[in-house]
C-alpha positions in Angstrom: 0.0 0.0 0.0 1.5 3.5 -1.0 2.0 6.3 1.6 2.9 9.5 0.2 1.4 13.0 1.1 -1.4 13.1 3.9 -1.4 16.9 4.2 -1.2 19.9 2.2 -0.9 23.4 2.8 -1.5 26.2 0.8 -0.6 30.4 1.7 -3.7 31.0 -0.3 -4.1 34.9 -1.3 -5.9 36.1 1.6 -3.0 35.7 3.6 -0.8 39.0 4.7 2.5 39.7 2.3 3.6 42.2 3.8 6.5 41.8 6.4 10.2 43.1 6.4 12.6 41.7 3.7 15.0 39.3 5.3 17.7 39.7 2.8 20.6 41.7 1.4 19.0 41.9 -2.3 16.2 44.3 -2.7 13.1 43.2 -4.2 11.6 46.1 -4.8 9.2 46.6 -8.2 11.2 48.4 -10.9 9.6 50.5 -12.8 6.2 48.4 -12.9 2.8 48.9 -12.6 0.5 47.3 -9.6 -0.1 43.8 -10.8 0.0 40.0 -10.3 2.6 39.3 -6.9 4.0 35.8 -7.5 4.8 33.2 -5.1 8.4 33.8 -5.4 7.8 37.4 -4.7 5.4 37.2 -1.7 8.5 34.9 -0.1 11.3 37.3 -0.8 9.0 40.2 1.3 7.6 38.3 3.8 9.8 37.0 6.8 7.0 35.5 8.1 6.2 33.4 5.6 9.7 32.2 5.2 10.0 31.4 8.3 7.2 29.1 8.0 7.8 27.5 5.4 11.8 27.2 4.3 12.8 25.7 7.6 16.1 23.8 7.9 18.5 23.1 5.0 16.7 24.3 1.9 17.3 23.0 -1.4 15.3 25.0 -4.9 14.3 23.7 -8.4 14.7 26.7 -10.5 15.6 28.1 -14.1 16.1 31.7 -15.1 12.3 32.3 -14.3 12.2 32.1 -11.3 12.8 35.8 -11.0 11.2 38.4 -8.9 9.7 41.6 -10.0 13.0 43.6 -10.0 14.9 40.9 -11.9 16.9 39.3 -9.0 16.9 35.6 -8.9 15.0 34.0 -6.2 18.0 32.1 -5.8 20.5 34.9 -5.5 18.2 36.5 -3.0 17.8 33.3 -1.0 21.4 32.6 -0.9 22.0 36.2 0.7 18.7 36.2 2.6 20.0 35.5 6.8 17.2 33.8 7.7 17.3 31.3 5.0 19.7 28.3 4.6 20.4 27.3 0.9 22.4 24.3 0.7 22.3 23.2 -3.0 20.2 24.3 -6.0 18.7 21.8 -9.1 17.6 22.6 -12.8 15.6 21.1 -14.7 16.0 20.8 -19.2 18.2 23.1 -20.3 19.7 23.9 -17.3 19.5 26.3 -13.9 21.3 28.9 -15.5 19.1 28.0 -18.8 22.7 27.6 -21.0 21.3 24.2 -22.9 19.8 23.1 -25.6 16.4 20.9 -25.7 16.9 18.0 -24.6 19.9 18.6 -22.8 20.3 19.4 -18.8 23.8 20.8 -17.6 25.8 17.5 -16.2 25.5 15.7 -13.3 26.3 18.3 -10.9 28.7 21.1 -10.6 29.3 24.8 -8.6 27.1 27.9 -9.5 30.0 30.6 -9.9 27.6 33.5 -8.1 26.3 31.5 -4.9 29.0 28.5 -4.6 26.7 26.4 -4.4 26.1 22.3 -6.0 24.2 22.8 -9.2 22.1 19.0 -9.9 20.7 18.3 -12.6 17.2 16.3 -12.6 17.0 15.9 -16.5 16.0 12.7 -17.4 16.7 11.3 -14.2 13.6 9.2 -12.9 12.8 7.0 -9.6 15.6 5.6 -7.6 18.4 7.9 -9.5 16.1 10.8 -8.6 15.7 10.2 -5.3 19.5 9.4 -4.9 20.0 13.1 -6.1 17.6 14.7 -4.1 19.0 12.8 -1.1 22.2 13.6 -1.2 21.9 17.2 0.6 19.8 15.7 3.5 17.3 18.7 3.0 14.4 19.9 5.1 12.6 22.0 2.4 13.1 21.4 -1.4 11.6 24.7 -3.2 10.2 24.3 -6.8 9.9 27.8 -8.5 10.0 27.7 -12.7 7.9 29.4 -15.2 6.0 26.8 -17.3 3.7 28.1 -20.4 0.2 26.0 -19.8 1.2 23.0 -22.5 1.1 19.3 -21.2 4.5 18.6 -23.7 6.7 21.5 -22.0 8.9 19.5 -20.2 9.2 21.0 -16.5 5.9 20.2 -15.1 6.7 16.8 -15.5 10.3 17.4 -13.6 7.9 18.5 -10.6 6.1 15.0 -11.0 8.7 12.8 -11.2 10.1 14.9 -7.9 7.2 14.6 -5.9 7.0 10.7 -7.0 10.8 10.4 -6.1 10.3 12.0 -2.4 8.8 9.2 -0.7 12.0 7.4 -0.9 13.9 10.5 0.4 14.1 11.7 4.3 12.7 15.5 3.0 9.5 16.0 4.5 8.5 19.4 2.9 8.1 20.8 -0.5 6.9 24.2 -1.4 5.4 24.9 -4.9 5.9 28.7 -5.3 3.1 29.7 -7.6 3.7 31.5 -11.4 0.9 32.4 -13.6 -0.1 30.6 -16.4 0.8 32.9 -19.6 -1.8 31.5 -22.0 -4.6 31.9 -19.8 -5.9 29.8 -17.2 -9.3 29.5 -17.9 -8.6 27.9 -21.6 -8.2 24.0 -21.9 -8.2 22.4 -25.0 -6.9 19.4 -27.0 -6.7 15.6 -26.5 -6.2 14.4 -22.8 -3.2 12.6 -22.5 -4.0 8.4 -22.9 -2.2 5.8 -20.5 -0.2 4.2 -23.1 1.0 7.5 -24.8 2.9 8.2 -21.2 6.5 10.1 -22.0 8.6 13.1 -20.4 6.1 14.6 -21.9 3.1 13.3 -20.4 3.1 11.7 -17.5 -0.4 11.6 -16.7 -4.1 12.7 -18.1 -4.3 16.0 -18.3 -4.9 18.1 -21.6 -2.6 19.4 -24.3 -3.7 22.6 -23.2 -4.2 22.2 -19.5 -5.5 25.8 -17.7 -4.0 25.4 -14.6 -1.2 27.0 -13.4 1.9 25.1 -11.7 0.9 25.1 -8.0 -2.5 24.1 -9.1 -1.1 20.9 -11.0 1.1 19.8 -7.8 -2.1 19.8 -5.8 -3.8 17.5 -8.7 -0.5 15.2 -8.9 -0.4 14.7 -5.1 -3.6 13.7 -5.1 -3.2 11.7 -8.2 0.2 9.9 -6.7 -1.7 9.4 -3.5 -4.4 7.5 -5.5 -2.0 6.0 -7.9 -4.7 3.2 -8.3 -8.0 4.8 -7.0 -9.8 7.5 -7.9 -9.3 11.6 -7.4 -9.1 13.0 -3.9 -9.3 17.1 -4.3 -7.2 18.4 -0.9 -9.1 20.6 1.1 -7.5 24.3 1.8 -7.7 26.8 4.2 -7.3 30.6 4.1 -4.9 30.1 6.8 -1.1 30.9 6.1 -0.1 28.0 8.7 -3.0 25.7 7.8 -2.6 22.0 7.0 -5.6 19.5 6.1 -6.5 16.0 5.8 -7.8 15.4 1.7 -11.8 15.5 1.3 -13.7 12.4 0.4 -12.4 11.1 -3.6 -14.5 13.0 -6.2 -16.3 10.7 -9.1 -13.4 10.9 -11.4 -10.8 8.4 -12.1 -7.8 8.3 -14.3 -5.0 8.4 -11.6 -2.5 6.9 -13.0 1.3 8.1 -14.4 4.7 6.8 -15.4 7.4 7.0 -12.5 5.4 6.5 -9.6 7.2 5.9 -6.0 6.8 2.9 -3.9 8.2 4.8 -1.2 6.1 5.3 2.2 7.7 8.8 3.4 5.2 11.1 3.9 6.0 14.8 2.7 3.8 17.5 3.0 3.1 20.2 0.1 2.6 24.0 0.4 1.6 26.0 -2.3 2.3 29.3 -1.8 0.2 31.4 -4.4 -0.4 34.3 -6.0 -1.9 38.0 -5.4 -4.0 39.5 -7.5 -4.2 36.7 -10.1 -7.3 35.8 -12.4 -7.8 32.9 -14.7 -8.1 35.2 -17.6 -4.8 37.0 -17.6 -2.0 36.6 -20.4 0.9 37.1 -19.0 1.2 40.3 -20.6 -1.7 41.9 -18.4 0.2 40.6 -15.2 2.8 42.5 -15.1 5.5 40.2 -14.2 8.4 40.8 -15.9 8.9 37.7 -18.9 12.1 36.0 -18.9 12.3 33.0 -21.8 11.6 29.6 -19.6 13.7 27.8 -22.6 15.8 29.0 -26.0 13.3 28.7 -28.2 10.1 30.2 -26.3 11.3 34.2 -26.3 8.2 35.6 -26.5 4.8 35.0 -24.9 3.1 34.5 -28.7 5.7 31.9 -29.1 3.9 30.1 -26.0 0.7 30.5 -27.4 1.0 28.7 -30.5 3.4 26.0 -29.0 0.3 23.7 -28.0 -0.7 23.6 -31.7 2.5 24.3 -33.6 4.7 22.3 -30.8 3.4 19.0 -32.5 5.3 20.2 -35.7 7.7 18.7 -34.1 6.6 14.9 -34.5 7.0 15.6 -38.4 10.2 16.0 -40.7 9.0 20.1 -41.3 10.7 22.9 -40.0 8.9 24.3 -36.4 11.3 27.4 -37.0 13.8 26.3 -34.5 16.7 27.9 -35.4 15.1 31.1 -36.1 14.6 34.1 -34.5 10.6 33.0 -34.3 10.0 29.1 -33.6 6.7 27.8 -33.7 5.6 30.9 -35.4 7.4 30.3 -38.5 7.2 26.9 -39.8 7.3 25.2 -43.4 9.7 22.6 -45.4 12.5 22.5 -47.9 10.4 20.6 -50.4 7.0 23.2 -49.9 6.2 25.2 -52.4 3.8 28.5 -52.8 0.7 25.9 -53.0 1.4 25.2 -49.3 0.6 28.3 -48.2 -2.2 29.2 -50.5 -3.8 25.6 -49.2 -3.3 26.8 -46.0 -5.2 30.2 -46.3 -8.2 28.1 -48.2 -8.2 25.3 -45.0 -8.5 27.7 -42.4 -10.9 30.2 -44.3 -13.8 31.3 -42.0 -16.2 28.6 -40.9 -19.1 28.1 -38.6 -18.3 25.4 -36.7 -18.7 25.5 -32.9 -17.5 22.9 -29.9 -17.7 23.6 -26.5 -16.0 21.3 -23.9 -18.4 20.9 -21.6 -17.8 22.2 -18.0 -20.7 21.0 -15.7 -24.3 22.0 -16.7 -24.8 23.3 -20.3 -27.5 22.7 -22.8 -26.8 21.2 -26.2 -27.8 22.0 -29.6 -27.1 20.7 -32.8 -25.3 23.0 -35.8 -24.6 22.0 -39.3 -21.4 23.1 -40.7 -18.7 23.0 -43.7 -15.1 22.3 -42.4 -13.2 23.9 -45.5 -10.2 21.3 -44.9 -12.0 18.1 -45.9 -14.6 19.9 -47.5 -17.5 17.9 -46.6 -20.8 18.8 -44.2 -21.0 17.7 -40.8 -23.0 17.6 -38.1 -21.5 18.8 -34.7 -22.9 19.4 -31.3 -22.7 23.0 -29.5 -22.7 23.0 -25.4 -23.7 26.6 -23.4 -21.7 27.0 -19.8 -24.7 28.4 -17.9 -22.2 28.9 -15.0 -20.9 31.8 -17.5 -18.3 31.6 -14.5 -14.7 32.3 -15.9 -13.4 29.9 -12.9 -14.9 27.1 -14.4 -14.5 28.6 -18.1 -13.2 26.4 -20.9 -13.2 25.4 -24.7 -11.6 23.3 -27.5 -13.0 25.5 -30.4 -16.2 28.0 -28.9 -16.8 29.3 -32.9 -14.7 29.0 -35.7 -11.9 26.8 -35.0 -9.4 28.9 -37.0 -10.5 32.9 -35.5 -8.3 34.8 -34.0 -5.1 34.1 -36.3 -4.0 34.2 -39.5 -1.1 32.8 -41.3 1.4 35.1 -43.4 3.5 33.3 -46.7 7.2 33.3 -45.1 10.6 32.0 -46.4 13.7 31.2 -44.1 16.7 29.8 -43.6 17.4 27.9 -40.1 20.6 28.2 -38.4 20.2 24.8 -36.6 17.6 21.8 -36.8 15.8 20.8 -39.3 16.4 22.0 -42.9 19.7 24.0 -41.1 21.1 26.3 -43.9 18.6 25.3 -46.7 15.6 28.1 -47.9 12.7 27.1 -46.5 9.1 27.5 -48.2 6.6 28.1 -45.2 4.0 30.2 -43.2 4.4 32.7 -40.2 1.4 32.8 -37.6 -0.1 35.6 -36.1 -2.1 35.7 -33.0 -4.6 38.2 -33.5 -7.5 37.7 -30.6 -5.7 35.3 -28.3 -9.2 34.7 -26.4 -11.3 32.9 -29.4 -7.3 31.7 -30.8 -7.2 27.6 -30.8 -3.2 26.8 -31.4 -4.0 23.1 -31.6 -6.9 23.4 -34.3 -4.4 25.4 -36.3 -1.5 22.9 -35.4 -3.4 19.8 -36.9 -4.7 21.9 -40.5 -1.0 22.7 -40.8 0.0 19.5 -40.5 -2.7 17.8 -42.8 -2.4 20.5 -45.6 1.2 19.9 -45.5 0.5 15.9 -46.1 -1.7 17.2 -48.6 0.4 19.2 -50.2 3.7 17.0 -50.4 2.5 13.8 -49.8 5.8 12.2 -51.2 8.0 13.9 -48.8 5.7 14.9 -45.8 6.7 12.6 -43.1 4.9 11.8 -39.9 7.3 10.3 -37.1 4.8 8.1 -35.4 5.7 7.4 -32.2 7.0 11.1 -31.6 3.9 12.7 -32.9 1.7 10.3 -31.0 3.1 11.1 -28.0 2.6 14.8 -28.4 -0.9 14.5 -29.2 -1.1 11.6 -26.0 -2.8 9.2 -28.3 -2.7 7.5 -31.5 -6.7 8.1 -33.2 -5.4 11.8 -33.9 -2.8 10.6 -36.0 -4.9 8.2 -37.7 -7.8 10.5 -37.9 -5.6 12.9 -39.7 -3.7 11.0 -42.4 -7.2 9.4 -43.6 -8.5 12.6 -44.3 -11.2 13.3 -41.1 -12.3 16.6 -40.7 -10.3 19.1 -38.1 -13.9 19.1 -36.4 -14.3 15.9 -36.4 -11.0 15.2 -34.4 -11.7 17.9 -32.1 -14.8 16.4 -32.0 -13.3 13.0 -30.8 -11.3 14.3 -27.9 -14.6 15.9 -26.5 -15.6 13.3 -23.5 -12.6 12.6 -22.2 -12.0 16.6 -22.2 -15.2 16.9 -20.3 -14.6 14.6 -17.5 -10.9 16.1 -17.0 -12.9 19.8 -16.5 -15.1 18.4 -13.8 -11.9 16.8 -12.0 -10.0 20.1 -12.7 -12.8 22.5 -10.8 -11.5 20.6 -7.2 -8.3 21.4 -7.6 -8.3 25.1 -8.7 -6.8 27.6 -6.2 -8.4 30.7 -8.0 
């Protein structure tokens, strides 16, 4: 029988944040306007709330996010703060200092030249290896602060689940989840949910391609999931309460809890989220104010994280995803494309009526016939209403046409590295144009079938890679015979629905 985290706390938003700043870096706001206060921040100006909850010898999982509003690093800051004892530091893909490649971490372990400190790398490094690493510093508090960008196949949310399924066979009995927001909006969730047999680094368990939930929010659904590894959901009960534990509320309905790498350890940990001020589901990150630092070489820009949960899947094909570029996953294309790519393109993605709602909890349905110009053939789709009309509980894989709010640009470019490196490549740029109706993964999929369509001699699928993108194999296949966009949106529907009823329990705005 598994034993892993009976209590949870979380410094929910109601709590104070003010309190006298511990340390000999200033983290005062430069230059910015009142907005979202971050998890990181409320820590480095609170000495109360450090002293609650980075007790003992502290280790943190960071990256260059995991900044504060005037650009220090948390971990700087900590190192220098007197009240707080840093003992070692650990980064995730592409390093702590963020000086690697994908698919690359930075070693086994080495010193960080500003703080002195061990430097461990958790990249790729699963179960008993993990929890060999995380052991070695004998720590009391292991902080996890990194920026992720709301797509299940960015890799660092997944470094935060094999952590927490590594620290039951580790002596560290406290981990703190400082909270970031989501910078594609948290009240969006689209795309497949990820399937059991599709699990990778980049899935690990059944949650959307376009999840809505921020990162403290997911560490409260993968306790509960990793408690439950063969049960149902148990949503953790919280409490306003700065200092607050609780025992987890009775399992909700849903069921699915299962993921790759999961402990057989029976040390009990407990998790505190600390989260956010002034945070709603809605926001960018553009309208929070937080300061954007690239969480990885090839996402610079916050439009680059919008269309990576469409235009990410590029990469399970032999075209270009614009890595290598100046703007990845914007631009994209192939060296055997030519102009008819882009004009097929335009004509796929023309203006349409179709309309599919996820279903959130009570909605009424009604039935609308539409012409999905890709496979050019009438179908008939189902349209759900929210009549919550609550943006907590918001959500959608397509609410209108599934190609509004972008449009695509004819583009030519030469990468540097990757795919097609030094070779002209015929393509497309997208543009983000309302990011509230904009469906990445919609666009994502025409891209890829017009680009069968269009070189079907050349165009190359790699299976295995693209299926575990998507977190299933019936896209693929649903695809390359020639199904609708609609229709596979269509597909992905239930499942969808039953993760956004599981989702509600663990949302912590």
């Amino acid at each position: 029988m598994r034993s892993v985290v009976l209590v949870v706390a979380a410094v929910l938003a109601c709590c104070c944040c003010g309190g006298g700043v511990g340390g000999g870096v200033g983290v005062g706001v430069v230059g910015a306007k009142p907005g979202v206060i971050t998890g990181a921040q409320r820590l480095a100006t609170d000495a109360s709330l450090r002293q609650a909850t980075l007790q003992g010898r502290v280790g943190i999982i960071s990256n260059p996010t995991g900044i504060l509003n005037n650009l220090t690093h948390i971990v700087d800051f900590l190192h220098t703060a007197p009240d707080v004892n840093l003992v070692s530091i650990y980064g995730p893909e592409h390093g702590f200092r963020g000086d690697h490649q994908a698919g690359h971490g930075s070693g086994d372990v080495y010193t960080d030249n500003r703080t002195g400190l061990p430097v461990y790398s958790l990249y790729r490094k699963y179960g008993p290896d993990l929890a060999k690493v995380l052991e070695a510093e004998k720590l009391d508090t292991l902080v996890f602060d990194i920026q992720d960008v709301g797509c299940r196949f960015y890799t660092y949310i997944w470094t935060l689940w094999d952590v927490m399924s590594a620290l039951p066979n580790t002596t560290i009995p406290h981990l703190v989840v400082l909270d970031r927001p989501n910078p594609i909006g948290a009240n969006i969730v689209q795309g497949p949910v990820l399937e059991e047999a599709f699990s990778s680094f980049i899935g690990r368990y059944a949650i959307p391609l376009r999840h809505g939930m921020t990162v403290a929010e997911l560490a409260t659904l993968f306790v509960s999931a990793q408690r439950n590894a063969s049960t149902s959901f148990s949503p953790p009960s919280t409490s306003p309460s700065s200092a607050s534990t609780s025992s987890p509320s009775s399992p909700s309905s849903a069921s699915a809890s299962w993921g790759a790498s999961l402990s057989t350890g029976t040390h009990a940990f407990k998790l505190t989220t600390v989260t956010m001020l002034n945070y709603e589901r809605s926001m960018l990150y553009s309208d929070t104010h937080v300061p954007w630092v690239p969480p990885s070489p090839n996402m610079p820009t916050l439009n680059t994280a919008l269309v990576y949960p469409g235009l990410g899947i590029i990469e399970g094909t032999n075209m270009s995803e614009g890595r290598g570029t100046t703007s990845p996953f914007n631009l994209f294309g192939a060296g055997f494309f030519n102009y008819t790519f882009i004009d097929s393109l335009h004509q796929a993605t023309a203006a349409t009526t179709i309309t599919m709602t996820a279903d959130l909890s009570h909605h009424s349905a009604t039935t609308t016939t539409t012409k999905n110009t890709i496979s050019n053939s009438t179908t008939s789709t189902t349209t759900s209403t929210n009549t919550k009309n609550s943006a907590k509980h918001s959500g959608s894989d397509g609410d209108g046409d599934l190609f509004a709010g972008a449009a695509v640009r004819e583009a030519y470019f030469v990468p540097t590295f990757s795919k097609f490196a030094g070779d002209v490549v015929t393509g497309a740029e997208l543009y983000v144009l309302d990011p509230s109706v904009f469906n990445p993964i919609a666009w994502g999929l025409a891209v890829v079938q017009v680009g069968l369509r269009a070189s079907p001699a050349s165009m190359q699928l790699f299976d295995a890679d693209f299926d575990l993108h998507l977190g299933n194999n019936s896209t693929r296949l649903m695809l390359t015979r020639g199904d609708s966009i609609h229709a596979i949106v269509a597909a992905w529907q239930p499942p969808l629905q039953r993760f956004m009823h599981t989702r509600q329990h663990f949302l912590l705005y």
